[in-house]
C-alpha positions in Angstrom: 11.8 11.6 -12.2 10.8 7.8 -12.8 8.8 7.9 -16.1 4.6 7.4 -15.5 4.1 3.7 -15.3 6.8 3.3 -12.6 5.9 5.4 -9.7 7.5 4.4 -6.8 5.2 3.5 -3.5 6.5 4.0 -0.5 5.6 1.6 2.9 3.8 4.2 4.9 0.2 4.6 3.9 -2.4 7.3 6.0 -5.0 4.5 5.9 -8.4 6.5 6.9 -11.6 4.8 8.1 -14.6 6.5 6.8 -17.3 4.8 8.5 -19.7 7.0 9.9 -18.0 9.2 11.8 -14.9 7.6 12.7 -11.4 9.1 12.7 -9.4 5.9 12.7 -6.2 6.1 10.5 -3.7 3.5 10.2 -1.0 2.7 7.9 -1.1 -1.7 7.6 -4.0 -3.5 5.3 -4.6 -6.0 8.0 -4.7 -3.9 10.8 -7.5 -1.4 8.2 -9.4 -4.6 7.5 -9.7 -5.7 11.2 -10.8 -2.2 12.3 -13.7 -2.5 9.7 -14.5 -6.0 10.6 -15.6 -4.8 13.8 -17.9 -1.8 12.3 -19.4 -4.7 10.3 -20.0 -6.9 13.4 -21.4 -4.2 15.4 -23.6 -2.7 12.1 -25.4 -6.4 11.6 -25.4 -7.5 15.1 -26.0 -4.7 17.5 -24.3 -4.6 20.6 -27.8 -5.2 22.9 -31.2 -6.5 22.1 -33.1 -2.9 22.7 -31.4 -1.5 19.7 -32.4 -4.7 17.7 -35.8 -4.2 18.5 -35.9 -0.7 17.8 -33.9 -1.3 14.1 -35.9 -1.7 10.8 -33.1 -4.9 9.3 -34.5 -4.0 6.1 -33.6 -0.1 6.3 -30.4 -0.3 8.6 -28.6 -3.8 8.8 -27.5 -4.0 4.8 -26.8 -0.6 4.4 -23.3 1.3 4.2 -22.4 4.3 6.4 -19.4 4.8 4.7 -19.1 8.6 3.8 -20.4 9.5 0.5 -21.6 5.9 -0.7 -25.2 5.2 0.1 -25.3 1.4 -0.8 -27.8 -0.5 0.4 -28.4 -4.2 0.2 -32.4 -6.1 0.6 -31.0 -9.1 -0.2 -28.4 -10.3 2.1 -25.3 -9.3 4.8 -23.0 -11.2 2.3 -23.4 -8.2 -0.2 -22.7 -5.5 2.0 -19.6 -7.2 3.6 -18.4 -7.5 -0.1 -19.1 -3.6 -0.6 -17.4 -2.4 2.8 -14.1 -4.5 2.1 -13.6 -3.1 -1.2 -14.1 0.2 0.1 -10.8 -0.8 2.1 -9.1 -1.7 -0.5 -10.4 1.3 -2.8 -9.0 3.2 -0.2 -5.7 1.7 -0.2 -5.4 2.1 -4.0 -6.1 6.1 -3.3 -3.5 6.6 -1.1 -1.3 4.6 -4.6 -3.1 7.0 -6.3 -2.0 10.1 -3.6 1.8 8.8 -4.0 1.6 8.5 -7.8 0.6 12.3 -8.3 2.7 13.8 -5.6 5.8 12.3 -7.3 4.6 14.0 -10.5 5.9 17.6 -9.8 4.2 19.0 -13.5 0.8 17.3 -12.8 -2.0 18.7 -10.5 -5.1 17.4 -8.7 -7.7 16.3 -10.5 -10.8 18.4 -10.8 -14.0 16.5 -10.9 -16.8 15.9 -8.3 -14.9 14.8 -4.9 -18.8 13.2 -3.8 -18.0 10.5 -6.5 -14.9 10.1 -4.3 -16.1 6.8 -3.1 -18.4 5.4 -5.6 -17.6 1.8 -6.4 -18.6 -0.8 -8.5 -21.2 -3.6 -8.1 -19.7 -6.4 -6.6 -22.4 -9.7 -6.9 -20.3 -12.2 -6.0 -17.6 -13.3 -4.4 -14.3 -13.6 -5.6 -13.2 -16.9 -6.8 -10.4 -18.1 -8.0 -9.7 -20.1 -11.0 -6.8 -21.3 -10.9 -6.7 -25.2 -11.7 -7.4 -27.2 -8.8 -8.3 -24.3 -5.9 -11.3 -22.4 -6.6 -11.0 -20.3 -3.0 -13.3 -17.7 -2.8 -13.3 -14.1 -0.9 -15.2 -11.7 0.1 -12.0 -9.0 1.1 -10.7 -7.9 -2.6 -7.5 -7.2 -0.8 -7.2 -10.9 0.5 -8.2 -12.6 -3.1 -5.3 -10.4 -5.3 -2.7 -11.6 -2.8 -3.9 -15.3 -3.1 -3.8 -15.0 -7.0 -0.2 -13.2 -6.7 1.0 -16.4 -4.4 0.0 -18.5 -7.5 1.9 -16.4 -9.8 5.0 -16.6 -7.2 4.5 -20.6 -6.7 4.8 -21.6 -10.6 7.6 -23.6 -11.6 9.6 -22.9 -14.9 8.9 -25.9 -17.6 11.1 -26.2 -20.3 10.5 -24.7 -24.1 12.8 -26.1 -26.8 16.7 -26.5 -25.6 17.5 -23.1 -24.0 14.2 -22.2 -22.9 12.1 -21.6 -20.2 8.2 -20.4 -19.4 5.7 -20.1 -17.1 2.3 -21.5 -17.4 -1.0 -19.5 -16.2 -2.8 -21.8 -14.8 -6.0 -20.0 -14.9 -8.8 -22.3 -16.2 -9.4 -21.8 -20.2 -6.2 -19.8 -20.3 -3.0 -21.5 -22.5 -0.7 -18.1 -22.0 2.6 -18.4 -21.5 5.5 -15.9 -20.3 8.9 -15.7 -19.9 8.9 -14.7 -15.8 6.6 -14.6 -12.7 6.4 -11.1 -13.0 4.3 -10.6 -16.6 2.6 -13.8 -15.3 1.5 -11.9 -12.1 1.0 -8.7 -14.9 -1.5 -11.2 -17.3 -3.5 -12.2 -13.7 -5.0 -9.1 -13.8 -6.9 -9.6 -17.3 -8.4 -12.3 -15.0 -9.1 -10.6 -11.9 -9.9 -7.4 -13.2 -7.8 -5.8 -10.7 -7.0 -2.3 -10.6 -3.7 -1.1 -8.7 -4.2 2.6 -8.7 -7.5 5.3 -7.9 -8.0 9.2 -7.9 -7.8 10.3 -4.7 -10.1 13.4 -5.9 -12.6 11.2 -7.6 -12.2 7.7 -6.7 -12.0 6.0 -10.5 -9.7 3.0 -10.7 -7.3 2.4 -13.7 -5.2 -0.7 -14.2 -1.8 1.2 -14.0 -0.3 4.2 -13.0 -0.1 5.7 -16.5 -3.4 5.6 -17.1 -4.3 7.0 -14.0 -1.8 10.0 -14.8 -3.2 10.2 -17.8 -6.4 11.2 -16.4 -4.9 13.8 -14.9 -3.1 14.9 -18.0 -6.6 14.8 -20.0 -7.8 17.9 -17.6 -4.9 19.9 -18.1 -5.6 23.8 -19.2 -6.8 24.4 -22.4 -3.6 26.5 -23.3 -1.6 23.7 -22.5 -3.2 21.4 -24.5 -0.8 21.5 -27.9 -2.1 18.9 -29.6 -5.5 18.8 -31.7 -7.5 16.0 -33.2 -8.2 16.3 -37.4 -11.2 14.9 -36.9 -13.5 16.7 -34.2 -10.8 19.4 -33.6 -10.3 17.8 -29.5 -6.9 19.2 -28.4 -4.9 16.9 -25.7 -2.0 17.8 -23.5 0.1 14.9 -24.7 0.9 13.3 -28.5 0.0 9.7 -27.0 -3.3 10.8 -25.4 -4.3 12.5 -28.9 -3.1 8.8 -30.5 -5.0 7.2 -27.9 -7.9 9.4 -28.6 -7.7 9.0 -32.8 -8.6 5.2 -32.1 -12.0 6.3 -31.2 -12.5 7.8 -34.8 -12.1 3.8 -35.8 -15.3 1.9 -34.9 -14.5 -1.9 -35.0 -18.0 -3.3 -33.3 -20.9 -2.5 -34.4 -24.5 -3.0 -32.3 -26.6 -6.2 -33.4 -30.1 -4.0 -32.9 -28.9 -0.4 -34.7 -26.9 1.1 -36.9 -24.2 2.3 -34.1 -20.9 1.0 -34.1 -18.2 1.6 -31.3 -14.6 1.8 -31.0 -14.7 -0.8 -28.5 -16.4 -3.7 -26.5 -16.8 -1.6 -23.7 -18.2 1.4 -25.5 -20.9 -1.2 -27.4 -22.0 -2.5 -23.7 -22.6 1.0 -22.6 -24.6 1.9 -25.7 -26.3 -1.5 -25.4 -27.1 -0.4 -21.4 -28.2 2.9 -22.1 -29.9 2.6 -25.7 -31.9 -0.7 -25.7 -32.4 -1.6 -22.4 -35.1 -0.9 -20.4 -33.9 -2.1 -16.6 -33.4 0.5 -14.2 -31.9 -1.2 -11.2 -31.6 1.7 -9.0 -34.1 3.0 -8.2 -35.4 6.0 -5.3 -36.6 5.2 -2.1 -38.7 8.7 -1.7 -40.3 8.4 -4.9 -41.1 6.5 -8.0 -38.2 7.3 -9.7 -35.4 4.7 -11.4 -32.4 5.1 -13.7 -29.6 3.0 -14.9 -26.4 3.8 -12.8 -25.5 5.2 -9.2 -24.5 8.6 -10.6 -27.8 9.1 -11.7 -29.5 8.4 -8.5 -26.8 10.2 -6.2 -27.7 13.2 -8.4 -31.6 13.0 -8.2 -31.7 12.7 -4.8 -30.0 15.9 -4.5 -33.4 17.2 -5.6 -35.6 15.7 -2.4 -32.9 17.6 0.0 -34.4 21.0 1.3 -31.5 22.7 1.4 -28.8 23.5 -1.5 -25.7 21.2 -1.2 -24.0 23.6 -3.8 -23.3 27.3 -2.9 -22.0 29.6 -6.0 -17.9 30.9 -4.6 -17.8 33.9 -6.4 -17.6 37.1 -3.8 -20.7 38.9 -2.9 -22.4 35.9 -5.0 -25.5 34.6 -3.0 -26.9 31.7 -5.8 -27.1 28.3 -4.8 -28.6 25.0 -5.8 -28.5 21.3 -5.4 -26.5 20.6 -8.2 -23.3 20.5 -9.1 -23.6 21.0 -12.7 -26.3 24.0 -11.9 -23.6 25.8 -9.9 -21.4 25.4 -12.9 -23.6 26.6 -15.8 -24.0 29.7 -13.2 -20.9 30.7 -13.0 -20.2 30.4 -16.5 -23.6 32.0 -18.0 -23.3 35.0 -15.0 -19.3 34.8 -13.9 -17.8 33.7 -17.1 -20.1 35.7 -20.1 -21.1 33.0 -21.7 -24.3 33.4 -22.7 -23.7 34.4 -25.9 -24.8 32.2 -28.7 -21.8 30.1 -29.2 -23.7 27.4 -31.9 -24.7 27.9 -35.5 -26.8 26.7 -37.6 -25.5 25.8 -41.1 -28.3 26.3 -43.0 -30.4 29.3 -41.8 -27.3 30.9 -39.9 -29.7 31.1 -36.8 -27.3 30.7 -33.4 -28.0 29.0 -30.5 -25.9 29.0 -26.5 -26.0 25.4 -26.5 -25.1 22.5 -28.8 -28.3 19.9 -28.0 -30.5 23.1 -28.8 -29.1 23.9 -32.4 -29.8 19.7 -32.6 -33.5 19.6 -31.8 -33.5 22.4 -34.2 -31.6 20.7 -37.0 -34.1 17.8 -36.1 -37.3 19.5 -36.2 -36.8 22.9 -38.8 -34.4 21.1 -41.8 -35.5 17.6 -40.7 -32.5 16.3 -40.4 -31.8 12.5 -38.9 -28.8 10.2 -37.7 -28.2 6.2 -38.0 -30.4 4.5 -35.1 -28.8 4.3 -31.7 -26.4 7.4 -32.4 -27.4 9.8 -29.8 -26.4 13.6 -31.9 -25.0 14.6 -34.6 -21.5 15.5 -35.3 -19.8 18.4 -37.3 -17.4 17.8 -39.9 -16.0 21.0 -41.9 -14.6 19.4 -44.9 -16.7 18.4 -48.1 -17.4 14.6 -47.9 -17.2 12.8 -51.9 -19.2 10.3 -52.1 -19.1 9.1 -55.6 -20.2 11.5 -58.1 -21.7 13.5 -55.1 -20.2 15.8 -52.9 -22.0 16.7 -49.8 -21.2 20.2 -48.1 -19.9 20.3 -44.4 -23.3 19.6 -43.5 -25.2 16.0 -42.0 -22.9 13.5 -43.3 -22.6 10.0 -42.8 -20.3 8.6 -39.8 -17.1 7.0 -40.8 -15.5 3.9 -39.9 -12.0 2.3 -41.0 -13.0 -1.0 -41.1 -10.4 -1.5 -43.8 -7.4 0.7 -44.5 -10.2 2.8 -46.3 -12.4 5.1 -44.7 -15.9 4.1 -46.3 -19.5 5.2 -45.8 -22.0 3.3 -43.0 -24.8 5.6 -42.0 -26.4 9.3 -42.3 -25.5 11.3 -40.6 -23.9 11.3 -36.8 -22.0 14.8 -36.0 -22.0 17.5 -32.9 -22.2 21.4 -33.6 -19.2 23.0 -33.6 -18.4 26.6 -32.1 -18.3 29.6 -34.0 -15.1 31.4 -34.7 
């Protein structure tokens, strides 16, 4: 069994086309790129001047019939051609991501919504390249990480001291050096942002193989999962993920307009997106309605559909809904027993089925607050010293090892935990 980073690919790839309804399936990149090229040409051109006349451009000719996406475009063709070749190569990197799990014998599918399947990022622009002296740009994602991988494969070995030799990346404002072609074509990616690996069951992209299996590895059963956090009591199926997961414990940045700070750059821009912005770029076409991400929208406009997309499994079971998360909290409240109060407060003892209720009531009975910009509070079962005072496991301040001691920075940020 190769170990997780190094899964081996094989040639063959079951390539499917998912525009509209089409059944096409081929196993070459170029020969999948040219069979979309000519959905494109036929979706913005037409193939007669009746249908032209008859087609709204602003409803039809910039939007995306590929299954379970719902782009659309008002500004230009050059957007949507962008979207609809990375589909292509999204879909190449799931058939990676098919290969990568089925040579993982321990490891099964992964488990979360397949309609997010083929959900991909924004793409504004095209791609350009930056290394010195070519600035070629792309629209096909597929084409412009092969052209940045020839540059890689063209660099010539310059001479470092007597016995040594580097490689330069020649990417502008970069001075990196490496010993081969191969962590040059490796450091590219920090450029590029590419991504060599999705889920076939939910479509997210991860920079390598282990931290797609990884994913995996994070929904494993809860009795496999050996390994539990200190700190909010998490359990992981691996020592490295519960590593990877004490890092978040350790906020390094901390937000310019509140008192939240995040274990990374990408947390900060999310709590900077979600917490003090107010744009809403996507935004429903049947009503007034806007939110911040395509998730959102996907899921409200399950509420202007008639009929329920979600039907409950269980036998002789005749609930249904048009949500996903409404089947689930069905089948656990009705299926699964668990409507009993899992939550308690610490104060008053009083018990409550979910954790956000026992916080509006910790808000609003014992007036409790958290830091700005922290959205809940967090449970902690340990006495927290503070000087001379010593704070029962109750609303405590958030830590954050800015130092190689753990030190005080707000009041207080913890989540309810379930009674035993």
């Amino acid at each position: 069994m190769p170990p997780p980073g190094k899964v081996p690919r094989k040639e063959n790839l079951g390539l499917q086309c998912e525009w509209g309804s089409c059944s096409f399936v081929c196993s070459a990149m170029e020969e999948f790129c040219e069979h979309v090229t000519q959905h494109l040409r036929q979706h913005l051109h037409g193939s007669g001047e009746e249908e032209e006349e008859e087609e709204d451009p602003l409803e039809e000719e910039f939007s995306c019939l590929w299954q379970e996406c719902g782009f659309c475009s008002m500004d230009s063709s050059a957007d949507l051609i962008r979207h609809v070749y990375f589909h292509c190569y999204h879909t190449k990197l799931k058939q990676w991501g098919l290969q990568a799990l089925q040579s993982q014998a321990d490891l099964s599918p992964c488990i979360l919504d397949f309609q997010s399947r083929n959900i991909i990022p924004d793409i504004p622009d095209h791609f350009l390249c930056l290394w010195e002296h070519c600035e070629s740009s792309f629209d096909n994602p597929e084409w412009f990480y092969r052209h940045v991988e020839a540059h890689s494969l063209c660099c010539e070995y310059q001479a470092v001291g007597k016995d040594n030799q580097v490689v330069l990346c020649g990417w502008k404002g970069c001075t990196c050096t490496f010993k081969d072609c191969r962590k040059l074509r490796e450091h590219l990616r920090s450029h590029t942002q590419e991504k060599v690996v999705a889920c076939p069951t939910c479509g997210g992209m991860f920079a390598n193989n282990t931290k797609f299996l990884d994913h995996i590895r994070r929904q494993t059963a809860l009795d496999q999962q050996r390994f539990q956090c200190s700190h909010c009591s998490k359990r992981f199926a691996t020592e490295r993920l519960l590593r990877d997961h004490m890092r978040n414990h350790v906020n390094h940045y901390k937000c310019p307009l509140c008192d939240m700070t995040c274990p990374l750059p990408s947390s900060l821009r999310n709590h900077m997106r979600f917490r003090h912005s107010e744009d809403r770029p996507f935004k429903c076409d049947c009503c007034e309605y806007s939110c911040k991400n395509l998730i959102d929208l996907r899921k409200h406009l399950d509420t202007h559909s008639k009929e329920p997309a979600y039907r409950c499994d269980f036998e002789s079971c005749g609930f249904s809904a048009r949500s996903l998360c409404s089947i689930k909290s069905h089948y656990r409240k009705v299926h699964e027993g668990d409507s009993e109060p899992r939550y308690k407060c610490h104060v008053c003892d009083k018990c409550f089925t979910r954790g956000n209720n026992l916080t509006v009531h910790l808000r609003e009975k014992h007036q409790f607050k958290w830091p700005s910009g922290h959205p809940r509070f967090r449970y902690v079962s340990e006495p927290c010293p503070v000087g001379s005072q010593t704070f029962p496991p109750a609303p405590r301040y958030l830590f954050n090892k800015l130092t190689l001691n753990l030190r005080i920075i707000g009041y207080p940020s913890w989540s309810p935990t379930p009674i035993t």
